[in-house]
C-alpha positions as CSV (number, residue, x, y, z in Angstrom):
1,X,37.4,1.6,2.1
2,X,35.1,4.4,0.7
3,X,31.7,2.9,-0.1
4,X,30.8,4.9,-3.0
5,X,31.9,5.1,-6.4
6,X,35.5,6.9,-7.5
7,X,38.4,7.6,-5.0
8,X,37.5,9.3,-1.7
9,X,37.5,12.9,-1.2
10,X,39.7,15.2,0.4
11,X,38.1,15.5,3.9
12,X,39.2,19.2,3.6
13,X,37.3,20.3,0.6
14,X,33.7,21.4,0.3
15,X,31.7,19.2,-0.6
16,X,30.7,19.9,-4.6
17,X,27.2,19.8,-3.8
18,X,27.0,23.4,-2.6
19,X,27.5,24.6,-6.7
20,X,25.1,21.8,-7.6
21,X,22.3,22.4,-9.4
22,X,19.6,21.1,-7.1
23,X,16.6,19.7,-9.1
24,X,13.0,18.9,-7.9
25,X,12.1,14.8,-8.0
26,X,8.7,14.3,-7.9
27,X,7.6,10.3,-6.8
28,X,3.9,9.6,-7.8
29,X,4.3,6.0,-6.9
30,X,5.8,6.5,-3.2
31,X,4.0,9.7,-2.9
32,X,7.0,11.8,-2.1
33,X,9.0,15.3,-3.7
34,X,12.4,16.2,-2.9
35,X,15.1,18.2,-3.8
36,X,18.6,16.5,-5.2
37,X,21.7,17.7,-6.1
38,X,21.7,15.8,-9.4
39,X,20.5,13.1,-11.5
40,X,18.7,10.8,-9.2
41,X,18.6,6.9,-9.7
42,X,15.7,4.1,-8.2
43,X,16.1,0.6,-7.0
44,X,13.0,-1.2,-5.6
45,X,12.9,-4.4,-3.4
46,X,10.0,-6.3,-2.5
47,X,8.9,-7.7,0.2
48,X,8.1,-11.3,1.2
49,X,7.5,-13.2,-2.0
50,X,8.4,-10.6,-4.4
51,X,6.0,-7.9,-3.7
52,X,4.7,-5.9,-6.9
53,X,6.1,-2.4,-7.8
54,X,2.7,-0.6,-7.5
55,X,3.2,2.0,-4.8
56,X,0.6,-0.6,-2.4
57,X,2.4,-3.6,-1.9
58,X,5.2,-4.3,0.9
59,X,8.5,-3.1,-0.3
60,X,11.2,-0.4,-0.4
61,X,12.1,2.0,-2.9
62,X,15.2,3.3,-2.8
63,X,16.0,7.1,-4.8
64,X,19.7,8.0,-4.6
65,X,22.0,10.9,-5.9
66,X,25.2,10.3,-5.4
67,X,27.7,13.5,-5.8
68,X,31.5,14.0,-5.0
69,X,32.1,13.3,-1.2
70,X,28.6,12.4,-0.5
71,X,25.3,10.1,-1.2
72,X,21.9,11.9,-0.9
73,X,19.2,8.8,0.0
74,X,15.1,8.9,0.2
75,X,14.4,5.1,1.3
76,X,10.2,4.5,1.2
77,X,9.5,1.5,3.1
78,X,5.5,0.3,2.9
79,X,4.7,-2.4,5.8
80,X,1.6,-4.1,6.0
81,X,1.4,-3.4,9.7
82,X,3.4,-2.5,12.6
83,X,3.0,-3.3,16.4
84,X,3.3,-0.9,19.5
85,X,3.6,3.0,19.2
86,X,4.6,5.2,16.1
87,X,7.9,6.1,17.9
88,X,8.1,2.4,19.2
89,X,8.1,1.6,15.5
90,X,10.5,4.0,14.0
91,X,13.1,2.9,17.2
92,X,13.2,-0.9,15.9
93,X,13.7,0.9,12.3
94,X,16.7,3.0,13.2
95,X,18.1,-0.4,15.3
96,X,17.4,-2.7,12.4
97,X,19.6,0.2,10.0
98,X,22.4,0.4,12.2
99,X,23.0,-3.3,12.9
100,X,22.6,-3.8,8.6
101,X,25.9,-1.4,8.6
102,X,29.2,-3.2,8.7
103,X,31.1,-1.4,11.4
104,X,28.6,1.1,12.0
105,X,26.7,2.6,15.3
106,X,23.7,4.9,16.2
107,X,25.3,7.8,17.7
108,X,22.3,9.8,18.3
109,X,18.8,10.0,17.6
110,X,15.6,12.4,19.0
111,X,11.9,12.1,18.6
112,X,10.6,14.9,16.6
113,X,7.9,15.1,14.2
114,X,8.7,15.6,10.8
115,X,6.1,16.4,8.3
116,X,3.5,16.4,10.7
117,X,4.7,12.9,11.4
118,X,6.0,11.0,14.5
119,X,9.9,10.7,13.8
120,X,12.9,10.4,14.7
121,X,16.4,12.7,13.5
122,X,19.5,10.5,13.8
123,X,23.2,10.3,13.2
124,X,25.1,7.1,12.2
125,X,28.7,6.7,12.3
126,X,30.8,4.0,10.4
127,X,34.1,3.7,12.6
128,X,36.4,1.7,10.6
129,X,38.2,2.4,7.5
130,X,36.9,6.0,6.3
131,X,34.7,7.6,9.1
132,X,31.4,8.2,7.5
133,X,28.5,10.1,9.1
134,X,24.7,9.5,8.1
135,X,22.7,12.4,9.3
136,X,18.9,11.4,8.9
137,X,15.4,11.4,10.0
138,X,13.1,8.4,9.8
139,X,9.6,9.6,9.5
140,X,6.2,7.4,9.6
141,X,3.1,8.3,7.5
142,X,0.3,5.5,7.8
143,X,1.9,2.3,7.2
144,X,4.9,3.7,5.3
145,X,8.3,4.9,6.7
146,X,10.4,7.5,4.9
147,X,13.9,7.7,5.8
148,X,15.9,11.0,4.3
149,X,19.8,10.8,4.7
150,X,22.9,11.8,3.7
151,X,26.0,10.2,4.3
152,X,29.6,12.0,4.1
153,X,32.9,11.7,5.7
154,X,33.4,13.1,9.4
155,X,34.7,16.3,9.5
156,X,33.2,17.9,5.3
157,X,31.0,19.9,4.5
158,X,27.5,18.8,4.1
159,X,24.1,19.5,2.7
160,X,21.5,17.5,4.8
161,X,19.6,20.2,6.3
162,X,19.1,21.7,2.7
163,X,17.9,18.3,1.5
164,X,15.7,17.8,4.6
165,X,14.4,20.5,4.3
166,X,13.3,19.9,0.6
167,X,11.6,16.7,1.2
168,X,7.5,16.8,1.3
169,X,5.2,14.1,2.1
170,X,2.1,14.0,-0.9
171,X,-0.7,13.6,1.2
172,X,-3.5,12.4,-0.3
């Protein structure tokens, strides 16, 4: 079953995102730029009793581009406060992910800082029906985790290290 919208690609075509015109997005509220291959769309969650869509309160915002063959994802999660070590932290994230995927497993992941942040690079794999990769990096500023991904099918084309790489932190 492909997970995102329309049919699924032919695993042996490049990915369209490589002609795409890749815009700036700009995120005052979760403090964030990045570059997207196209128009970019935001779902927010709060946290325990509803928190409030002001860029303070616990919650997660959630900017997604979604192109043919592939899903471009900044997730901003803001936690009131977190226990043990930075890495310690970003660990239970990258567990909590993988178990929220249906059929899906951490491959891989390696501390590295990211921004000037503790983080962690990963790679997910979903393993039944189409194989889907999620290449990624969870980073942790203060008391707010920013996870950049992509996911595509095994074996394409992808853009994640041009997407990575424009992703910046506002730092106040």
């Amino acid at each position: 079953m492909w997970p995102f919208k329309g049919r699924a690609p032919d695993h042996r075509r490049k990915l369209e995102a490589a002609g795409a015109e890749w815009r700036p997005h700009k995120s005052a509220t979760e403090k964030f730029s990045a570059m997207f291959p196209g128009e970019v769309n935001r779902r927010f969650s709060g946290g325990f009793g509803g928190s409030a869509d002001d860029g303070q309160s616990p919650g997660t915002a959630v900017y997604s581009c979604e192109v043919p063959g592939a899903l471009y994802q900044v997730s901003v999660t803001r936690v009131r406060q977190y226990f043990g070590s930075a890495e310690e932290f970003l660990q239970t994230v990258l567990d909590e992910m993988a178990q929220g995927l249906i059929d899906g497993i951490l491959i891989q992941n390696q501390k590295a800082p990211f921004e000037g942040c503790p983080a962690t690079s990963f790679e997910m794999r979903f393993l039944k029906g189409h194989s889907l990769s999620i290449l990624g990096v969870a980073a942790l500023y203060r008391n707010t985790v920013y996870v950049v991904s992509t996911a595509f099918p095994v074996d394409t084309i992808n853009h994640f290290a041009r997407f990575r790489d424009g992703f910046a932190i506002d730092r106040e």
